[in-house]
C-alpha positions as CSV (number, residue, x, y, z in Angstrom):
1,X,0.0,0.0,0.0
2,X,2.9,2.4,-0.2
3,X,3.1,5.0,-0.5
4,X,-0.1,5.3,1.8
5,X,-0.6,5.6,5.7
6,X,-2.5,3.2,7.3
7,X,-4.6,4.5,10.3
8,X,-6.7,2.2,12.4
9,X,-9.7,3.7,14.7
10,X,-12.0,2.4,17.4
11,X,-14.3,3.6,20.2
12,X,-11.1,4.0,22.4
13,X,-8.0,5.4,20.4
14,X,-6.8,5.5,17.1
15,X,-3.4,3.6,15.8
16,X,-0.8,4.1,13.1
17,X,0.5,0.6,11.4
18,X,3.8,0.8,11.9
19,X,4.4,-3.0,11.4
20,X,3.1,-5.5,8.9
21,X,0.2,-6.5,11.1
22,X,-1.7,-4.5,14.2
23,X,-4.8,-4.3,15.8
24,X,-7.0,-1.4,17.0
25,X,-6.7,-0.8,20.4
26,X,-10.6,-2.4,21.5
27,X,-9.9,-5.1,18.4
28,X,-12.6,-3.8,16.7
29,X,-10.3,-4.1,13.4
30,X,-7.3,-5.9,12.8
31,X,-5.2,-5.1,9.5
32,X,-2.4,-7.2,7.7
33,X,-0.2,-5.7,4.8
34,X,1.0,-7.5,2.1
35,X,3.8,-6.6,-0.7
36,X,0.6,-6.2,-3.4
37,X,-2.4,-6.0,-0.1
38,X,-3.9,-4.6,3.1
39,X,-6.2,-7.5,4.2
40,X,-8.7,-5.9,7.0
41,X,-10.8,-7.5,9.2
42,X,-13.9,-6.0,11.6
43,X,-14.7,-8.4,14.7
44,X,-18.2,-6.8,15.0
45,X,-17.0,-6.2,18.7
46,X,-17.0,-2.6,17.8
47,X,-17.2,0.1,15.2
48,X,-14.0,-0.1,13.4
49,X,-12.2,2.3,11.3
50,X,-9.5,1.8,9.0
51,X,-7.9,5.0,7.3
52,X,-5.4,5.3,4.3
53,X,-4.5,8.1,3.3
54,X,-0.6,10.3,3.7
55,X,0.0,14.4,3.6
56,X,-3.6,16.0,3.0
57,X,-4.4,17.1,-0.2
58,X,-6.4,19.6,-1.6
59,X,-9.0,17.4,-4.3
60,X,-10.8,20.2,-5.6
61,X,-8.8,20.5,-9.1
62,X,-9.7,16.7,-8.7
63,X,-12.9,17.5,-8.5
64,X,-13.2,19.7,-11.3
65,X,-11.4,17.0,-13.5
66,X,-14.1,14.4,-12.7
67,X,-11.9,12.8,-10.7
68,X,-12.9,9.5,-8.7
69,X,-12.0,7.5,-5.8
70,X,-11.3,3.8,-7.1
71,X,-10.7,1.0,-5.1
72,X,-10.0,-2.2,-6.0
73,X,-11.3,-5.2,-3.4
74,X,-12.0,-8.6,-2.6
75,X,-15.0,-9.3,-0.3
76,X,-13.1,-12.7,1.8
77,X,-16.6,-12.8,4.3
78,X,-19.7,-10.3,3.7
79,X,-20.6,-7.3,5.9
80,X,-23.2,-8.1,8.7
81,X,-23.6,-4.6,9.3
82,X,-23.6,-1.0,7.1
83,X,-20.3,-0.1,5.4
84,X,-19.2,3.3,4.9
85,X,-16.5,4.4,2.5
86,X,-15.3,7.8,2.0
87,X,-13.2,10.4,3.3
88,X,-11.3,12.0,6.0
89,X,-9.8,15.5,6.1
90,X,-7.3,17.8,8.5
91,X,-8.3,21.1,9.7
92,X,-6.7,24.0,7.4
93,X,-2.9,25.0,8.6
94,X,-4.8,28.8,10.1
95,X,-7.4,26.2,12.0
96,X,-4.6,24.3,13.3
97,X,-2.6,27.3,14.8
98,X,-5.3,27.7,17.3
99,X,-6.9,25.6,19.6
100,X,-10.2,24.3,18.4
101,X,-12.6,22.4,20.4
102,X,-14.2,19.1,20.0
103,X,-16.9,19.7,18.1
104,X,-14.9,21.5,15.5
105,X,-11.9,19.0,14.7
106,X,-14.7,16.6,14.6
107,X,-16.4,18.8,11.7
108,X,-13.2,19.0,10.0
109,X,-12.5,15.5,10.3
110,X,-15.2,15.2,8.7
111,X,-14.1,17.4,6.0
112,X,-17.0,20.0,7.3
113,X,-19.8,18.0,7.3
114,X,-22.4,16.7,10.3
115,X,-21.9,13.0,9.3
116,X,-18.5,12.6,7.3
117,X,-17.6,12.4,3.7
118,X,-18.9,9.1,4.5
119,X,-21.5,7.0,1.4
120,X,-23.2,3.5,2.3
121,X,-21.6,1.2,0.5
122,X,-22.8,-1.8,2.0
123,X,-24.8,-3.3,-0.9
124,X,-21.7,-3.6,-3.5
125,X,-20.1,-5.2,-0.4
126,X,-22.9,-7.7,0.2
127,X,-23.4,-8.6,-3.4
128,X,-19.5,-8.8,-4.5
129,X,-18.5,-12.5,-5.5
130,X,-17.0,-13.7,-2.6
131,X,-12.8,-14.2,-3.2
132,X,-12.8,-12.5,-6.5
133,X,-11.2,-8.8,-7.3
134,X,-13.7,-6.6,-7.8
135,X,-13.6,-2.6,-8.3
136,X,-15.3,0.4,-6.8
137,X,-15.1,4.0,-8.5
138,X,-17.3,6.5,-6.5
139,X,-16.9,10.4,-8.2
140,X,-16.1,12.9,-5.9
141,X,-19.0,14.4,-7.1
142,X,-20.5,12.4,-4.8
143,X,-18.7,14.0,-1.7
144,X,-19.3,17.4,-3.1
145,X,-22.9,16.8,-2.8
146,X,-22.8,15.9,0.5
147,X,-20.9,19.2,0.9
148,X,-18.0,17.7,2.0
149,X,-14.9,20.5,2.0
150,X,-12.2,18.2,-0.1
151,X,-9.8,21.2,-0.1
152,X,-7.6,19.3,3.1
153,X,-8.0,15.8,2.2
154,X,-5.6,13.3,4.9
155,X,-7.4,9.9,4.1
156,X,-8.4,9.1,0.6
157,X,-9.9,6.2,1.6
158,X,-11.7,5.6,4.8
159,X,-13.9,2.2,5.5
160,X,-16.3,2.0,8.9
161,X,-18.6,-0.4,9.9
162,X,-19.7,-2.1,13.6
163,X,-20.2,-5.8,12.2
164,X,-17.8,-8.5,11.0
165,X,-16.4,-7.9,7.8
166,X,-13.0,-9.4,6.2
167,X,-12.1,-7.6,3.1
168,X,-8.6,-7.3,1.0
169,X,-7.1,-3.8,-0.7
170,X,-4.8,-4.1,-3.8
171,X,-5.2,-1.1,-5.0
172,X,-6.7,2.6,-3.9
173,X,-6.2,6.1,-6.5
174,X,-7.7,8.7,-8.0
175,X,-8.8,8.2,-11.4
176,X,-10.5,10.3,-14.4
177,X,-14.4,9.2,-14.3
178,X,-15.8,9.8,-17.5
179,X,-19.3,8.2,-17.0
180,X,-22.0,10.0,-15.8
181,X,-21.8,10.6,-11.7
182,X,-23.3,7.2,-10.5
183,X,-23.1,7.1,-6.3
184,X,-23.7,3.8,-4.4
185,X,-26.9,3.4,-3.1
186,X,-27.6,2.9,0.2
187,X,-29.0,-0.3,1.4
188,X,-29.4,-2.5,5.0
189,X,-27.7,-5.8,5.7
190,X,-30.4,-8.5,5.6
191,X,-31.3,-9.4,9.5
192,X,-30.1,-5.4,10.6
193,X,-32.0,-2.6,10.4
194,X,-28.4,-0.2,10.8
């Protein structure tokens, strides 16, 4: 996954993989990196968060060049609960000289939204052919409608979800989407009402 920064969050702390394998600090996700994969795994114990991401960005110009998010997956064991994918952002350098509160880093960790730059993706998750390579392309249209600010981007890619879930990572950029903006739709996981 290099150049990337793997991140892992739970209810108690978040944790940088520094090592080829690690766990968040409740076990709510556990993470293994590969020469060509991240393989991560959700317990269900918790809500688990797994980040990837380096220096933030700013995607606007991205976003004006129909740029995407692509990821490309292999669904090892289906999602008992909701899956969101999407985004995570830093607060501007002028925000960070300061001292913010809570509530505010939280809004800019959630690149200035209530909920997160954060889409349901649980139904391409629960449908995927289980052990094959699959890929995900969600425009950043998508986040822009949410009214996500993508102008300090730290995680390209950030997955979440409270149920078990194994899934495998070969591959995560930003790609040229030249098909009309399609966003996932949102779904629930049969037995959970999420």
């Amino acid at each position: 996954m290099a150049p990337w920064l793997v991140y892992l969050k739970d209810s108690v702390a978040d944790l940088h993989l520094t090592m080829r394998s690690a766990s968040s600090p409740n076990g709510a996700v556990a993470v293994h990196q590969e020469a060509s994969q991240l393989r991560a795994t959700w317990s269900g114990a918790d809500k688990g968060e797994i980040r990837i991401g380096g220096r933030a960005v700013d995607l606007r110009p991205v976003l004006r060049d129909a740029g995407a998010l692509m990821l490309r997956y292999r669904v090892e064991s289906r999602p008992l609960q909701p899956v969101y994918i999407g985004m995570r952002c830093d607060a501007p350098y002028r925000v960070r000289q300061v001292t913010v509160v809570d509530a505010e880093k939280l809004r800019w960790t959630h690149c200035d939204t209530q909920t997160g730059a954060m889409i349901d993706a649980t139904a391409g998750f629960v449908t995927a052919q289980l052990g094959s390579w699959q890929t995900l392309t969600i425009p950043l249209a998508c986040f822009a409608d949410m009214r996500a600010d993508l102008s300090n981007v730290s995680a390209q890619l950030a997955l979440e979800t409270a149920g078990r879930f194994d899934l495998a990572i070969s591959e995560i950029s930003l790609v040229r989407h030249s098909l009309p903006v399609t966003c996932p739709m949102s779904t629930t996981v049969a037995g959970h009402d999420g």
